[in-house]
DOMARZA-743501 format. One record per atom (N, C-alpha, C): x negated, y negated, z negated. Coordinates in pm, whole numbers, padded with zeros to 5 digits, always signed. Layout:
BEGIN
XYZ ...
% end
This chain:
BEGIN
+01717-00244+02168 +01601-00255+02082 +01641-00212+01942 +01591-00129+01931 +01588-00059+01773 +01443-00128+01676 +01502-00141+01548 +01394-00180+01447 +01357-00004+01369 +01227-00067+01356 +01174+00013+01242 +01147+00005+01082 +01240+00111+01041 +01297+00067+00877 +01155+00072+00802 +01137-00079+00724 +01022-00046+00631 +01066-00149+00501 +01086-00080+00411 +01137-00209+00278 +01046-00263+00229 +01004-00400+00281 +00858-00455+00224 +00838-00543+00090 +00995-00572+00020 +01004-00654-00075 +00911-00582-00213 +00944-00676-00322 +00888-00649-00434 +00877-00497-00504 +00793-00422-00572 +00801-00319-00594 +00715-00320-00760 +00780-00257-00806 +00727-00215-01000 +00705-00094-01063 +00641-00069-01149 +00539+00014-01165 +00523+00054-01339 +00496+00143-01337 +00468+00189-01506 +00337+00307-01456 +00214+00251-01498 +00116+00353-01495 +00150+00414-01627 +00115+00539-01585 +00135+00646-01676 +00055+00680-01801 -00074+00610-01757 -00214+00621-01839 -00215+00508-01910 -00198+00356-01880 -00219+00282-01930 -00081+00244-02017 +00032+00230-01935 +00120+00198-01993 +00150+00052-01958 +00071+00010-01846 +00111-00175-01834 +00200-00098-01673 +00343-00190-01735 +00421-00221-01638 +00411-00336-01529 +00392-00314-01391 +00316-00408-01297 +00447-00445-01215 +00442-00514-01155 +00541-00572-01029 +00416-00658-00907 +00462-00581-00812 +00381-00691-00696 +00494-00747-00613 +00421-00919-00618 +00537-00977-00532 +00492-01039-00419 +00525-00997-00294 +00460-01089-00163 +00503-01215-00112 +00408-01255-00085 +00492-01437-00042 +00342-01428+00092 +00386-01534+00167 +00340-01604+00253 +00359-01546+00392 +00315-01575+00492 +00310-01489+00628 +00300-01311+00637 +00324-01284+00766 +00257-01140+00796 +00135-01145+00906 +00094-01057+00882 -00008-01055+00931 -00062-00904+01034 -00089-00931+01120 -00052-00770+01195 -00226-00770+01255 -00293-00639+01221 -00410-00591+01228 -00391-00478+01311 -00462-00464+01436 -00424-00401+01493 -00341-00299+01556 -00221-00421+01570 -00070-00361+01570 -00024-00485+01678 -00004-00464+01798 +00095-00576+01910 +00199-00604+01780 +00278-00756+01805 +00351-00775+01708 +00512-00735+01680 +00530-00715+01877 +00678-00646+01891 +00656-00453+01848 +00561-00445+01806 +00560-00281+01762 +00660-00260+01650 +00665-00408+01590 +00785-00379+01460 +00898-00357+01500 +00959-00406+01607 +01097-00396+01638 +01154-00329+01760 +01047-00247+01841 +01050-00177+01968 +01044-00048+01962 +01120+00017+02067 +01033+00156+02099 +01083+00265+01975 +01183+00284+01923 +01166+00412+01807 +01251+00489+01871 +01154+00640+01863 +01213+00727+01906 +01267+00813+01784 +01237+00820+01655 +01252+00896+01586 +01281+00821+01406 +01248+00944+01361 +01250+00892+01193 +01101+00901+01192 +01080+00806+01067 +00923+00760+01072 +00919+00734+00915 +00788+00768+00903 +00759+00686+00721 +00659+00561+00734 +00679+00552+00583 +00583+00400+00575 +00504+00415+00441 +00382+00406+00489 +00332+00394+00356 +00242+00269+00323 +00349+00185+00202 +00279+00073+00093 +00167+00069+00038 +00043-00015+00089 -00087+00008-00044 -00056-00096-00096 -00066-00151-00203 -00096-00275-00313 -00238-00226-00303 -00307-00336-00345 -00459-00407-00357 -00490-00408-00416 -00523-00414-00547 -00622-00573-00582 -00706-00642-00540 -00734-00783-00601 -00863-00823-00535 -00953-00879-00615 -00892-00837-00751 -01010-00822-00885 -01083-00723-00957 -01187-00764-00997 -01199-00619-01043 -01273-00676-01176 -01213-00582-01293 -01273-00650-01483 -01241-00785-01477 -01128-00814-01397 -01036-00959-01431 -01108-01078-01344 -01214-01040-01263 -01297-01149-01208 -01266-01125-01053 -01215-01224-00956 -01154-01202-00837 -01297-01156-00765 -01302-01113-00669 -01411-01016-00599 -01403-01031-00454 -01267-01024-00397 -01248-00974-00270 -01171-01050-00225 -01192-01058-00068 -01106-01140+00007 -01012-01068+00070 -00922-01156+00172 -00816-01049+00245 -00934-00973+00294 -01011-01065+00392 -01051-00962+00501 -01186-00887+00442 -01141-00863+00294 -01236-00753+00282 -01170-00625+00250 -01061-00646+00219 -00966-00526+00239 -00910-00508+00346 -00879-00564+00453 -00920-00532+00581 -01012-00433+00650 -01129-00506+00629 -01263-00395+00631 -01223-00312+00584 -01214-00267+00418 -01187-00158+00361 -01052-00050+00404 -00973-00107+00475 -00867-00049+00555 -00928+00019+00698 -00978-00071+00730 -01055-00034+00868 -01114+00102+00827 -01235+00092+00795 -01338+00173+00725 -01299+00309+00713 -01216+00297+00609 -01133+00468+00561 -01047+00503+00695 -01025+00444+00786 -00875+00526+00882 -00962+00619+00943 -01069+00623+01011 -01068+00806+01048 -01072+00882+00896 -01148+00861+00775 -01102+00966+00708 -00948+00971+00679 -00890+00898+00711 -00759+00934+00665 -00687+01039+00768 -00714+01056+00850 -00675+01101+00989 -00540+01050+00989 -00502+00932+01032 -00396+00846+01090 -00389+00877+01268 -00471+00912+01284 -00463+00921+01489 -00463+00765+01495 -00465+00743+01652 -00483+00655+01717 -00559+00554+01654 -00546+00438+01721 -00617+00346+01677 -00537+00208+01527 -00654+00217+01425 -00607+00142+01301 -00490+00013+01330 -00430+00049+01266 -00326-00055+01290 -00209-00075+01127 -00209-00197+01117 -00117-00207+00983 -00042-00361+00968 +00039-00405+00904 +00106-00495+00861 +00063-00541+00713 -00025-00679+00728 -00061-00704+00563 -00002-00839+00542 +00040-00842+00416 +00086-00971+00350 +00045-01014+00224 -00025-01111+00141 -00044-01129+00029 +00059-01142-00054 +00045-01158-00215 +00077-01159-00302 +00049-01159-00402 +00136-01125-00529 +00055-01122-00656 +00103-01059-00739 +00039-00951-00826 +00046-00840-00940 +00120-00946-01040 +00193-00904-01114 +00246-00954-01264 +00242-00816-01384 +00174-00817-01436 +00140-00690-01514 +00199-00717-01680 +00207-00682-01709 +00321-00675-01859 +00261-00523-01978 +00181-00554-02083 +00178-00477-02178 +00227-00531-02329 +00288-00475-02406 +00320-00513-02544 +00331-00643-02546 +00433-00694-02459 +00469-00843-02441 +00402-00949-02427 +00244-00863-02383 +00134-01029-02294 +00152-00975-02146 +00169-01083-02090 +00134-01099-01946 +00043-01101-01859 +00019-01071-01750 -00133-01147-01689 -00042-01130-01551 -00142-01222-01442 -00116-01230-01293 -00243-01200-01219 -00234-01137-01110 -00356-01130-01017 -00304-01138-00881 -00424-01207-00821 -00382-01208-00626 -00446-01026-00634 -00308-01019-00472 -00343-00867-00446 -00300-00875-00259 -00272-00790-00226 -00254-00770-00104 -00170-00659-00090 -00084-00610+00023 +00047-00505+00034 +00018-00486+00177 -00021-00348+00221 -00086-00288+00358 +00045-00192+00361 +00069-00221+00529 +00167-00107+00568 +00131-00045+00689 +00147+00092+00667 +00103+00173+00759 +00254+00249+00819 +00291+00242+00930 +00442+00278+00984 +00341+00417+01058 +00421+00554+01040 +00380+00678+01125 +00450+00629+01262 +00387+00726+01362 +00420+00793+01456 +00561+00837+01424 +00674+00829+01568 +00809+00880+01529 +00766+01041+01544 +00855+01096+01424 +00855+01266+01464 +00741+01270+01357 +00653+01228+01339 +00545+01243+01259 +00534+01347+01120 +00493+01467+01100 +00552+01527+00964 +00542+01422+00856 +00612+01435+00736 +00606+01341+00643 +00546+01398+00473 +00493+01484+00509 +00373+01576+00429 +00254+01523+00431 +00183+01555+00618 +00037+01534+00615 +00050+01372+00636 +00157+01308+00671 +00149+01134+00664 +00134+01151+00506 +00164+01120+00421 +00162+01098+00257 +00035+01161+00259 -00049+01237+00268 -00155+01273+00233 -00285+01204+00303 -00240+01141+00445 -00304+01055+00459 -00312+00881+00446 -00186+00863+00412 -00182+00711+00318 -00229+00765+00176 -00288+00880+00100 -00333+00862-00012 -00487+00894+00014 -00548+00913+00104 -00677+00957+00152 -00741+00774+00235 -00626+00701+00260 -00657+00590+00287 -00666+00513+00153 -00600+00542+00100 -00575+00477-00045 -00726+00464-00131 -00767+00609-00148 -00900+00635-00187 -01019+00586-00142 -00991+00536-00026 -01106+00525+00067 -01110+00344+00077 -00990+00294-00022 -01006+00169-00034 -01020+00139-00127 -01016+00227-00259 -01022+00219-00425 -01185+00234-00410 -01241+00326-00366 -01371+00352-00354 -01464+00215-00318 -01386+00176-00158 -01513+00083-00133 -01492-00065-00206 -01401-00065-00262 -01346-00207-00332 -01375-00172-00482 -01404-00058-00526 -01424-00086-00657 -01264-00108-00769 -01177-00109-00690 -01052-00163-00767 -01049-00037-00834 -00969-00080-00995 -00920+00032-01057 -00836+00114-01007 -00746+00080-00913 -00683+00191-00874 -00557+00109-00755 -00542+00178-00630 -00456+00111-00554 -00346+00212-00542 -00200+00145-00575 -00054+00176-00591 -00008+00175-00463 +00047+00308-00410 +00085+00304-00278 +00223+00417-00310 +00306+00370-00176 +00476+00408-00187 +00534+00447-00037 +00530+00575-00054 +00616+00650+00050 +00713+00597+00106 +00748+00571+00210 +00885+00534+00259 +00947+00640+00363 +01019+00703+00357 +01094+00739+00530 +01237+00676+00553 +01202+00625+00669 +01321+00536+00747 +01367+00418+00654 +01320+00353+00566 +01296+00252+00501 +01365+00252+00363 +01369+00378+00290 +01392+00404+00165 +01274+00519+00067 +01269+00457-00049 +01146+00464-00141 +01136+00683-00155 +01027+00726-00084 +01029+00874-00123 +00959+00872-00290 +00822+00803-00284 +00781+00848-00411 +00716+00713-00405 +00609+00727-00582 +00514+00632-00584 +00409+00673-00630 +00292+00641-00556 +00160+00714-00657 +00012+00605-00652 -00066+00618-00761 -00095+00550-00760 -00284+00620-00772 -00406+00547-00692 -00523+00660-00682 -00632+00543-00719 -00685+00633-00801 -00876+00556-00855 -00954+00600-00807 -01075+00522-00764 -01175+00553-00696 -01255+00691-00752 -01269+00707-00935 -01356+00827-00926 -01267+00924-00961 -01113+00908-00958 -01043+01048-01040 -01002+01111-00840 -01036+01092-00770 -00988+01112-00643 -00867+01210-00606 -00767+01199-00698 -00657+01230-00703 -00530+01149-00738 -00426+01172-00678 -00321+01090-00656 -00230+01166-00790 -00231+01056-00867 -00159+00981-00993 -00007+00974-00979 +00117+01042-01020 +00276+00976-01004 +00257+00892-01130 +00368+00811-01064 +00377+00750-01154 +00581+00667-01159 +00587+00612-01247 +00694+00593-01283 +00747+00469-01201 +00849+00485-01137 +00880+00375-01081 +01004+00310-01146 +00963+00125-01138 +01101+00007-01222 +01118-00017-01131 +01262-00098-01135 +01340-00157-01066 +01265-00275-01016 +01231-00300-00892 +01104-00393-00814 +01198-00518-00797 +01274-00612-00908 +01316-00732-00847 +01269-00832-00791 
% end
């Protein structure tokens, strides 16, 4: 039995536009949405990517959304994303810590993982974890959901997408302690 590499710990952030440095940190259970639960640790035939969404679940600082409305909103977008088969992901809560000119703030958020197909190109995967991305910034209204490339369980990139700029944002990645 082979595992499938996905680094799910803490991850940090410098938007480029705003300038607030973010960290999301997950705590509590996992949670597997249409995914059997031994899919995490069975079966790899190949190298595979992973792609991280962060959430929010506020929006203009006022909480809005539940898990399972980003759920829905996960659901929702996977045929436009063209993922194939049937929706399936790994979610865990958590919480944003955002940092500008030395004030703080915290928000509940959520961290969606989408593991490819082994063999899978790792081009049109990234283009469709950012087409999922959109398609959850959109129906949630969030300013913008931060999502992170992985292949074989090390960080390719980070980008981050808003519902009306419908283009994927780089952005600067910190050290995620």
């Amino acid at each position: 039995m082979t595992r499938i590499s996905v680094d799910p710990r803490p991850l940090g952030w410098t938007d480029p536009v705003t300038g607030v440095s973010s960290t999301f940190r997950p705590h509590g259970p996992w949670r597997a949405v249409g995914v059997p639960e031994t899919s995490r640790t069975e079966g790899d035939d190949g190298p595979r990517c992973a792609v991280r969404l962060f959430v929010r679940r506020h929006v203009a600082g006022r909480a809005c959304w539940t898990v399972d409305d980003v759920v829905r909103a996960a659901l929702a977008g996977w045929p436009d994303a063209r993922l194939g088969g049937e929706p399936g992901f790994w979610l865990r809560e958590g919480v944003f810590h955002d940092r500008k000119d030395g004030a703080g703030s915290e928000e509940d958020g959520v961290q969606l993982i989408v593991v490819s197909e082994p063999g899978a190109p790792s081009k049109q995967f990234e283009r469709s974890g950012v087409v999922l991305a959109e398609r959850i910034a959109e129906a949630l209204q969030v300013d913008c959901v931060v999502g992170e490339l992985q292949r074989n369980g090390l960080q390719v990139k980070t980008f981050g997408v808003a519902p009306r700029e419908r283009v994927a944002r780089k952005w600067k990645v910190v050290q995620g302690g």
